[in-house]
C-alpha positions as CSV (number, residue, x, y, z in Angstrom):
1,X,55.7,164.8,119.9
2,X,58.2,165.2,122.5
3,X,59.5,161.3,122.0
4,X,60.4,162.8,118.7
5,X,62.0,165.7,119.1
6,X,63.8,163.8,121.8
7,X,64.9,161.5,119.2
8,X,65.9,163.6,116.9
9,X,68.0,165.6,119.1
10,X,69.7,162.6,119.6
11,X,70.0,162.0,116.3
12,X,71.3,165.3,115.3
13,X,73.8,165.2,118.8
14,X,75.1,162.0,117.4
15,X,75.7,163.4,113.7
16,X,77.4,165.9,115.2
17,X,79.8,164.0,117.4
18,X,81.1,161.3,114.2
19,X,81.6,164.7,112.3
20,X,84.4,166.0,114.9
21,X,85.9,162.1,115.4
22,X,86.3,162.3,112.0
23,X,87.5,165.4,111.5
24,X,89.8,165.1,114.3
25,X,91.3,161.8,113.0
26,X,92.1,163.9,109.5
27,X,93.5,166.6,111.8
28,X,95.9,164.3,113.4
29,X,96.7,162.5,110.3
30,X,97.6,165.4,108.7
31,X,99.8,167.2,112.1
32,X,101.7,163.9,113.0
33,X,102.4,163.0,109.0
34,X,100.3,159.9,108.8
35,X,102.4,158.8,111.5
36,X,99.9,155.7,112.1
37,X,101.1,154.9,108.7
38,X,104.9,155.4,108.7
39,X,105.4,154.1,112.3
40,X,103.8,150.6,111.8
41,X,106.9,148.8,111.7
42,X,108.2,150.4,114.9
43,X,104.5,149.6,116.4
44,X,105.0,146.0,115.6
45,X,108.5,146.1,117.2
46,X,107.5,148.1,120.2
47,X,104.8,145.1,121.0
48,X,107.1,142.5,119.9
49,X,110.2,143.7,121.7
50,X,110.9,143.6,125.5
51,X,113.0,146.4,125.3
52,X,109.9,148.7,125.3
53,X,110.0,147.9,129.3
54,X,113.1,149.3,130.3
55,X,113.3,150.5,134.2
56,X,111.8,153.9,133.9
57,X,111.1,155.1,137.7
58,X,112.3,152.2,139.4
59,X,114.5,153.7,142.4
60,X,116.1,151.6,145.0
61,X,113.9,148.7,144.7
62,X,115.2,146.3,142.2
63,X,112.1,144.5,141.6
64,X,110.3,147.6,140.4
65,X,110.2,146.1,136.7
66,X,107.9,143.3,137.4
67,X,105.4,145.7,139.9
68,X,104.6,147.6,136.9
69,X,102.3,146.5,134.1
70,X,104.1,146.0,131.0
71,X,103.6,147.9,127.0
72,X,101.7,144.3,126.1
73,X,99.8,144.3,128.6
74,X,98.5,148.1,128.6
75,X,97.7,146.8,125.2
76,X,95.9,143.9,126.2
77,X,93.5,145.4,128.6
78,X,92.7,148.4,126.1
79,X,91.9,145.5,123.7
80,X,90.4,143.0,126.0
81,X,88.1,147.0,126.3
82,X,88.0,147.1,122.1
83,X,87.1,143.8,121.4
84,X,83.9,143.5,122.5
85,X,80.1,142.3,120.9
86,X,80.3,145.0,118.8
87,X,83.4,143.2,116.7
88,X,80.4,139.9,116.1
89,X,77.1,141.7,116.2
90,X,78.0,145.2,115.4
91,X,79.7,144.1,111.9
92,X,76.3,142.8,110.9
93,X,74.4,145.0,111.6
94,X,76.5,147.7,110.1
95,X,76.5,145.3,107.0
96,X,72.5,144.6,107.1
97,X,71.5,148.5,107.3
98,X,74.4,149.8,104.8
99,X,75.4,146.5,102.8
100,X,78.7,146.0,102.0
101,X,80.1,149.3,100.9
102,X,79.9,150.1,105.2
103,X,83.0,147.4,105.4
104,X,84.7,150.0,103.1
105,X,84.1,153.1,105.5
106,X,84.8,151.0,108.5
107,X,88.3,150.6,107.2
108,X,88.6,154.2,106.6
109,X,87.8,155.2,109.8
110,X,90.4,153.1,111.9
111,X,92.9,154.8,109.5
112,X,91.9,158.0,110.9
113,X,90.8,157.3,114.4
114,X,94.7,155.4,114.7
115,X,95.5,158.7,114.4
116,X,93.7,160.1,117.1
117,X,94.3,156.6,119.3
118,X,98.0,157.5,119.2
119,X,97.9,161.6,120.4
120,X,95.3,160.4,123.6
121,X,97.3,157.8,124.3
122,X,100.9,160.0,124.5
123,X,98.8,162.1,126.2
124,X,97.6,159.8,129.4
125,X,101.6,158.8,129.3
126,X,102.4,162.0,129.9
127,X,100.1,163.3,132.1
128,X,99.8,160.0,134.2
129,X,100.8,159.8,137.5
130,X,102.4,157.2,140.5
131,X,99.7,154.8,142.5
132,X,100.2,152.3,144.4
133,X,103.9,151.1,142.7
134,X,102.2,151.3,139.3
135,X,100.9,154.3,137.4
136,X,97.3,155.8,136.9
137,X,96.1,157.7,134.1
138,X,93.7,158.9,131.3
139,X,91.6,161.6,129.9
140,X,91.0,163.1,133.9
141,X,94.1,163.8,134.6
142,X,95.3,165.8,131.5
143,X,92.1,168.1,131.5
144,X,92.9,168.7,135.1
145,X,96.8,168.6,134.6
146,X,97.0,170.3,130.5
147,X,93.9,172.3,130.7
148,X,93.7,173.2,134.1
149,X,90.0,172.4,134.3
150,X,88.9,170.4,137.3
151,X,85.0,171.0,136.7
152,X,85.5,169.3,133.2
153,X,88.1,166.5,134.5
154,X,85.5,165.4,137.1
155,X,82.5,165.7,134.4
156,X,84.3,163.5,131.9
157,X,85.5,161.4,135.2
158,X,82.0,161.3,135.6
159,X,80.4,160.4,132.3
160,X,82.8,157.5,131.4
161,X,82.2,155.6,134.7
162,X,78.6,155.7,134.0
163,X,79.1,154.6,130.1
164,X,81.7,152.1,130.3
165,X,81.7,151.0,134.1
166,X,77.9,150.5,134.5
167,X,76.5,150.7,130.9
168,X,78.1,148.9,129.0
169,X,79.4,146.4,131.3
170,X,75.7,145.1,131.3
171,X,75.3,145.4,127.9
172,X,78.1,143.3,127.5
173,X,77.0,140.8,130.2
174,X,73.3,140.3,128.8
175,X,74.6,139.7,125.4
176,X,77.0,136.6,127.5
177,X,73.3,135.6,128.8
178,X,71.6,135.9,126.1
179,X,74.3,134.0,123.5
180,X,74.6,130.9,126.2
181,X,70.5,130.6,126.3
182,X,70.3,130.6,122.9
183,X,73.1,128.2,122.4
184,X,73.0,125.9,125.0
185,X,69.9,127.0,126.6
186,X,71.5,127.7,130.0
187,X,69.9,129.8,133.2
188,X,70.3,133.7,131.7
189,X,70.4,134.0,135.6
190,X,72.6,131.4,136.8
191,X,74.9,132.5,133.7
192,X,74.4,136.2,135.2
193,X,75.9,135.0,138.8
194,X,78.9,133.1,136.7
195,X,80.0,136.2,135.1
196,X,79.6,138.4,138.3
197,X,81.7,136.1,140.3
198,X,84.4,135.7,138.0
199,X,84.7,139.3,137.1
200,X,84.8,139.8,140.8
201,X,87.9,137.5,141.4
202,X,89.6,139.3,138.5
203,X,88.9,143.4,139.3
204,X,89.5,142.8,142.9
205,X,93.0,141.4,141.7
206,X,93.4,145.4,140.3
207,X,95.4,146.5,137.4
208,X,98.0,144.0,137.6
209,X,95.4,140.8,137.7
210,X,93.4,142.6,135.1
211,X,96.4,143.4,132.9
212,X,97.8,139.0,133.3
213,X,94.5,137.6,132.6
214,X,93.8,140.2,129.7
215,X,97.7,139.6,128.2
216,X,96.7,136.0,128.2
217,X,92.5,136.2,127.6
218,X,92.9,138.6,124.4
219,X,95.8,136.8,122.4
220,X,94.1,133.0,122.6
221,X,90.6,135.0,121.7
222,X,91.6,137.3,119.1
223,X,94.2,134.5,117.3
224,X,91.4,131.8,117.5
225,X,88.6,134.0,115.8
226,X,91.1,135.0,113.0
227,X,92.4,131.4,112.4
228,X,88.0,130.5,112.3
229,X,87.8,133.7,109.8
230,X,91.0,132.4,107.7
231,X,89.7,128.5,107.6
232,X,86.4,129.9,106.3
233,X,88.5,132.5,103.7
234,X,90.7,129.8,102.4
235,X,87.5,127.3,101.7
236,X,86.4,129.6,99.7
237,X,88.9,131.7,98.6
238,X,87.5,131.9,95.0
239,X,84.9,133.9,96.3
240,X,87.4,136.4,97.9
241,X,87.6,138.3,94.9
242,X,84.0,138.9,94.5
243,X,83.5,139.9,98.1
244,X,86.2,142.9,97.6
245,X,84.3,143.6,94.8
246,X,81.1,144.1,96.4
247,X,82.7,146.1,99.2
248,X,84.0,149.0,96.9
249,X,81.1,148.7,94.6
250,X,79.1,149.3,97.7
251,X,80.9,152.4,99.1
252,X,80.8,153.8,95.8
253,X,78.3,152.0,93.6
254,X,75.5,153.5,91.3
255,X,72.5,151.2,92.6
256,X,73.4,152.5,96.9
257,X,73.1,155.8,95.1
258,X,69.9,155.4,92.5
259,X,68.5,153.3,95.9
260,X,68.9,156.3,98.2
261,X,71.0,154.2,100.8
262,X,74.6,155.8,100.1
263,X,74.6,158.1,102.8
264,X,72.7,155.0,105.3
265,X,76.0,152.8,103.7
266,X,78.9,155.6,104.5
267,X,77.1,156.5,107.7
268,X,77.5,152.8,109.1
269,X,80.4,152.0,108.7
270,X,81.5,155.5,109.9
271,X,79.7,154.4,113.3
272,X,81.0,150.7,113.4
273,X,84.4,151.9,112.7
274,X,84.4,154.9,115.0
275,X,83.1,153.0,118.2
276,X,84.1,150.0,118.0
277,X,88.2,151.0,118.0
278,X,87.0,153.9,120.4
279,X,89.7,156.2,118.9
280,X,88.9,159.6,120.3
281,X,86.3,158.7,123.0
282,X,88.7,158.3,125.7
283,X,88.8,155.1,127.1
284,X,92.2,153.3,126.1
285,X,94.0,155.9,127.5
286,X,93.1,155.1,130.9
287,X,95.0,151.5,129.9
288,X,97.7,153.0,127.9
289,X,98.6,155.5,131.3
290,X,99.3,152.4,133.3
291,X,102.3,151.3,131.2
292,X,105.8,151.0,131.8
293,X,108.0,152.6,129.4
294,X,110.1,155.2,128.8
295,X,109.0,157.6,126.3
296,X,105.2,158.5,125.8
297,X,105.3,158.1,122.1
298,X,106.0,154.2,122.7
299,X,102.6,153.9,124.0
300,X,100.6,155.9,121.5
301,X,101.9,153.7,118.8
302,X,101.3,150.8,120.5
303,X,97.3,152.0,121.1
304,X,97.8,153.2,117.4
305,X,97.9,149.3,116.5
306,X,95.2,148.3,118.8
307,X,92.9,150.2,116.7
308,X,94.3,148.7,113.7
309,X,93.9,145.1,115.2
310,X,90.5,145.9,116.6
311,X,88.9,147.3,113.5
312,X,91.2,145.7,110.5
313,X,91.7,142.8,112.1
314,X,88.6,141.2,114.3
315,X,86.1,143.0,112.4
316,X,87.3,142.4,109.1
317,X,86.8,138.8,109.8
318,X,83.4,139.2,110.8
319,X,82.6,141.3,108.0
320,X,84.6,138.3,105.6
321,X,82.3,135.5,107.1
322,X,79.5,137.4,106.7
323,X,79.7,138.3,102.8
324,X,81.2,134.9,101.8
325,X,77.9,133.4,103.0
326,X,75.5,135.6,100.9
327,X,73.2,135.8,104.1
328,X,73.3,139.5,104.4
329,X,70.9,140.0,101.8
330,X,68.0,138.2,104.0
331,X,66.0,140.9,105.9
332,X,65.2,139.1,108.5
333,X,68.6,138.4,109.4
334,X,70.3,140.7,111.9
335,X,73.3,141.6,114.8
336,X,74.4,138.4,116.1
337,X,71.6,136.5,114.2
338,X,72.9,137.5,111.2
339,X,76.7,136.4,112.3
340,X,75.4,133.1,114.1
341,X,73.4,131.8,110.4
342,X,76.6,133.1,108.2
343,X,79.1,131.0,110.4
344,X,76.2,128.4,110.5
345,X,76.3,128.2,106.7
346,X,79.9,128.2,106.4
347,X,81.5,125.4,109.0
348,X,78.3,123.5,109.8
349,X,76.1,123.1,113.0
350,X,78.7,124.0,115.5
351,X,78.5,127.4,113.9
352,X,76.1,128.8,116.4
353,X,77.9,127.3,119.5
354,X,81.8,129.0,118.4
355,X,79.8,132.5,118.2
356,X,78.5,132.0,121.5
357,X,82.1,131.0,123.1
358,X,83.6,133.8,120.8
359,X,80.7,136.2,122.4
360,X,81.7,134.7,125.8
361,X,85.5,135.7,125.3
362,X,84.9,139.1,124.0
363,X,82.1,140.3,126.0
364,X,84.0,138.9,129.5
365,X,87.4,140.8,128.6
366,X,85.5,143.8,127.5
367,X,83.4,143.5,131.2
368,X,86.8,143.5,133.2
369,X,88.2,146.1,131.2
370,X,85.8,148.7,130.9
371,X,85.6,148.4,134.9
372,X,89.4,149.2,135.2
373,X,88.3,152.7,133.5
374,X,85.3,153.5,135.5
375,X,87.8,152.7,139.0
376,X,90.2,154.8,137.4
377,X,87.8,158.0,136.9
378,X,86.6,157.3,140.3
379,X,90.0,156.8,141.6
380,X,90.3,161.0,140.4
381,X,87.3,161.8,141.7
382,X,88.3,160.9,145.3
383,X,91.5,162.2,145.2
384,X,90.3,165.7,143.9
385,X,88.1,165.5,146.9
386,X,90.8,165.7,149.3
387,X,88.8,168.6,150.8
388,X,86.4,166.3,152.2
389,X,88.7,164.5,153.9
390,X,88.6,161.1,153.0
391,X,90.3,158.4,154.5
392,X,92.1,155.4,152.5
393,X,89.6,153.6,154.2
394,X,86.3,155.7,153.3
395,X,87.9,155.5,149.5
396,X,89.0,152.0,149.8
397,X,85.2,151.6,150.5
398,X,83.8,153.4,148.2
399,X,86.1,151.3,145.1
400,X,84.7,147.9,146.5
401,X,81.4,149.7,146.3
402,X,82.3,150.4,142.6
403,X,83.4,146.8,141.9
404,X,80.4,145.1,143.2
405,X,78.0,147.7,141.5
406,X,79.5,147.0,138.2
407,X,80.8,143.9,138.2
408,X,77.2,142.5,139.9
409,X,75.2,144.0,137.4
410,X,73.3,141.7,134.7
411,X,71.0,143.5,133.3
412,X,70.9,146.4,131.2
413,X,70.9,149.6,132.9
414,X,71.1,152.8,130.9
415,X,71.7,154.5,127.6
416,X,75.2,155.0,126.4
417,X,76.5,158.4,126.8
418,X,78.3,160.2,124.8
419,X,79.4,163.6,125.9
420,X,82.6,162.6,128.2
421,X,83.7,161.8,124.2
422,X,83.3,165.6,123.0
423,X,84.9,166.5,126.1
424,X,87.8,164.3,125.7
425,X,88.1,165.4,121.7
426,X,88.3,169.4,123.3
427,X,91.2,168.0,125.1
428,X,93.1,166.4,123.2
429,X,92.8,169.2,120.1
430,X,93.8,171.8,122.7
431,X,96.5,169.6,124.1
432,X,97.4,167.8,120.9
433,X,100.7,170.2,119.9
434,X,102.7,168.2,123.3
435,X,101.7,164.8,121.4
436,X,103.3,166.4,118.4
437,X,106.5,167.6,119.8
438,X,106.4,164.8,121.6
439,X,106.4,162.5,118.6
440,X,109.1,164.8,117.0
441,X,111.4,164.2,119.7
442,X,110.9,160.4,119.5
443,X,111.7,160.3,116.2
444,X,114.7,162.6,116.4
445,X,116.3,160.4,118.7
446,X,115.7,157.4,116.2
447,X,117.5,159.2,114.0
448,X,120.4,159.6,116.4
449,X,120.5,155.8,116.6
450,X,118.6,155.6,119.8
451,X,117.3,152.1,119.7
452,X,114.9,153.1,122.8
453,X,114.4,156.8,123.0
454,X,113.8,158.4,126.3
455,X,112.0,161.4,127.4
456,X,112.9,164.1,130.5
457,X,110.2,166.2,131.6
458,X,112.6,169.1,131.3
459,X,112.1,168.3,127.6
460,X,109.1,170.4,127.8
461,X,109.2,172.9,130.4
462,X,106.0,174.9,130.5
463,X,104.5,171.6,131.8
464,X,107.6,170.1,134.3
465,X,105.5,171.1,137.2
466,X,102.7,169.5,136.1
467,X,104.1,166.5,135.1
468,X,103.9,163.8,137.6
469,X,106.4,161.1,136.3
470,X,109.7,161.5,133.9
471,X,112.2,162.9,136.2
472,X,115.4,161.9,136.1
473,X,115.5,159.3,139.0
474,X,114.7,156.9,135.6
């Protein structure tokens, strides 16, 4: 009895929490103007042009530029984060428990969530702060700097170091083991101790080795699963046609209703949508703080993309290769299973072996990215400790702890948590107006002819003494 209630208090807790990312992302939508709509060409030219990497801070040192990680590569590693296992096996399931239609709400949902990627990623720009030559930020520091609230800073810190830094880095490093057994049948173990040590090399690096290999990890992965998804489209693109087909049908279709599974259709692709862009939960900010540019707004469109490139993008080819090949419809067919037999069925026996290099790729870069965000959120625990007393060595330390713990870890350890996300959807609602007028000053200047707008901090100046960076030494 108490297994149940438990279970349904989780179920209930997890209702909840969709209902305010979604009704944050229509909040957003509506208070910026659809602006993840009519900013997409300036996203694409943000990424695409170097200008985006002016010298913001750089002061007497005139190598400053390349000591600070770059808009791409902020990108990269919030990606490298987003594209994970969820983007192979997370697609299939969502499509094996709702059918087709859940493609349809998946798509709707990283409409809205670009929305809310964009005001928490303005956000950690603003609120971020100098380390070590480069810049460190994220959900922590604007509860403690916007809000004022240490206690809920450090319980968000907290939470997200647990969930991404430990959690779901072994979720994401059994699903390596697993996919490598079952296609090669290699050592789960001696795959374990590959991972570990390579991740090692790479986090110990820090932000700027994480950001290089993510910047050059995440375009070959992402642009070689698309070109797979396209080869397998264009073989049979008369089926195309049919497969939109069953994707609206299925979001709205009379049989998902008269079958009693419309609400199981719209609520997974809600899910798959919602967590695997990870709009609103607070984790790409971390990535998106570290950037050098010179107005906020640049990186929130930027993030704004990368849920548009994680969900409409990577998943969409998924959910493609899945439905050309029919499979869905088998039962027995599930998660990567289900993705493994559909690519299988579609380029032959070496279907099976490309998952479990894509699984490799995606898992790894979400492995070295989530542990960027759990240093970070410890990296703001220790300094809000400075009571204690801590030396750079002590928390010098206690970060190489942190790096073996999570990097060393090949098993699955824990449940996911979600309550750092409600606490960084408080924040960003309460905080969300400085996004705004952020995003109206941006555009104002583009207005003006301002190829690359530039923000002061005297721009807004009930927070200039709580804003770390944007003086005028830029």
């Amino acid at each position: 009895m108490n297994e149940l209630i438990t279970h349904l208090n989780d179920a209930i807790w997890g209702y909840v929490l969709i209902a305010a990312l979604v009704l944050c992302g229509l909040w957003f939508t509506w208070k910026t103007k659809g602006v993840q709509f009519r900013m997409i060409g300036e996203m694409f030219r943000l990424l695409g042009d170097s200008g985006n990497t002016q010298p913001q801070e750089s002061g007497p040192d005139p190598n400053a530029q390349q000591k600070h990680i770059s808009s791409f590569q902020a990108f990269a590693v919030s990606l490298a984060s987003r594209v994970g296992t969820g983007n192979l096996a997370g697609v299939a399931t969502a499509i094996a428990i709702g059918g087709p239609g859940a493609v349809f709400w998946m798509w709707l949902m990283a409409l809205l969530g670009a929305a809310t990627a964009f005001v928490e990623s303005t956000l950690a720009q603003l609120f971020k702060q100098k380390h070590n030559e480069s810049f460190i930020g994220g959900p922590a520091y604007y509860i403690y700097k916007g809000l004022h609230s240490k206690w809920l800073a450090c319980v968000f810190a907290v939470l997200i170091t647990l969930t991404f830094g430990f959690s779901n880095t072994s979720i994401q490093a059994n699903t390596i083991c697993s996919a490598m057994n079952e296609a090669f049948g290699w050592n789960p173990l001696v795959v374990g101790i590959v991972i570990a040590v390579l991740a090692l090399l790479i986090v110990f690096g820090g932000i700027r080795r994480i950001a290089q290999v993510s910047s050059v990890l995440v375009p070959i992965m992402a642009v070689g699963y698309v070109l797979v998804a396209v080869i397998v489209v264009v073989m049979n693109i008369r089926l195309v046609p049919h497969v939109l087909k069953v994707i609206v049908e299925g979001a709205f279709g009379i049989q998902q209703v008269a079958g009693g599974i419309f609400g199981a259709t719209i609520m997974a692709g809600i899910k798959r949508g919602l967590f695997s862009n990870e709009a609103g939960e607070g984790s790409a900010p971390n990535a998106a703080a570290t950037a050098h540019v010179s107005h906020p707004v640049k990186q929130g469109l930027i993030q704004a993309l990368g849920v548009f490139t994680d969900t409409l993008l990577v998943c969409s080819c998924t959910a493609f290769i899945i439905l050309i090949s029919g499979l869905y419809a088998r039962p027995e067919l599930n998660g990567i299973a289900l993705t493994q037999a559909a690519m299988q069925s579609e380029i032959g026996a070496f279907g099976p072996t490309l998952i479990a290099i894509a699984v490799f790729l995606f898992a790894f870069s979400t492995i070295i990215g989530n542990n960027y965000y759990g240093e970070v959120n410890i990296r703001f625990m220790l300094d809000s400790a400075k009571n204690a007393k801590l030396s750079t060595f002590n928390s010098q330390l206690i970060i190489t702890l942190y790096r073996l713990m999570s990097c060393g870890l090949v098993v699955l350890f824990g449940a996911k948590a979600s309550l750092q996300t409600a606490c960084n959807l408080f924040a960003i609602v309460a905080l969300g107006k400085y996004a705004f007028r952020l995003l109206d000053d941006y555009v104002a200047q583009k207005k003006r002819g301002i190829r690359e707008p530039v923000f002061h901090k005297r721009d807004l100046p009930e927070l200039e003494n709580e804003i770390d960076c944007w003086g005028d030494e830029q």
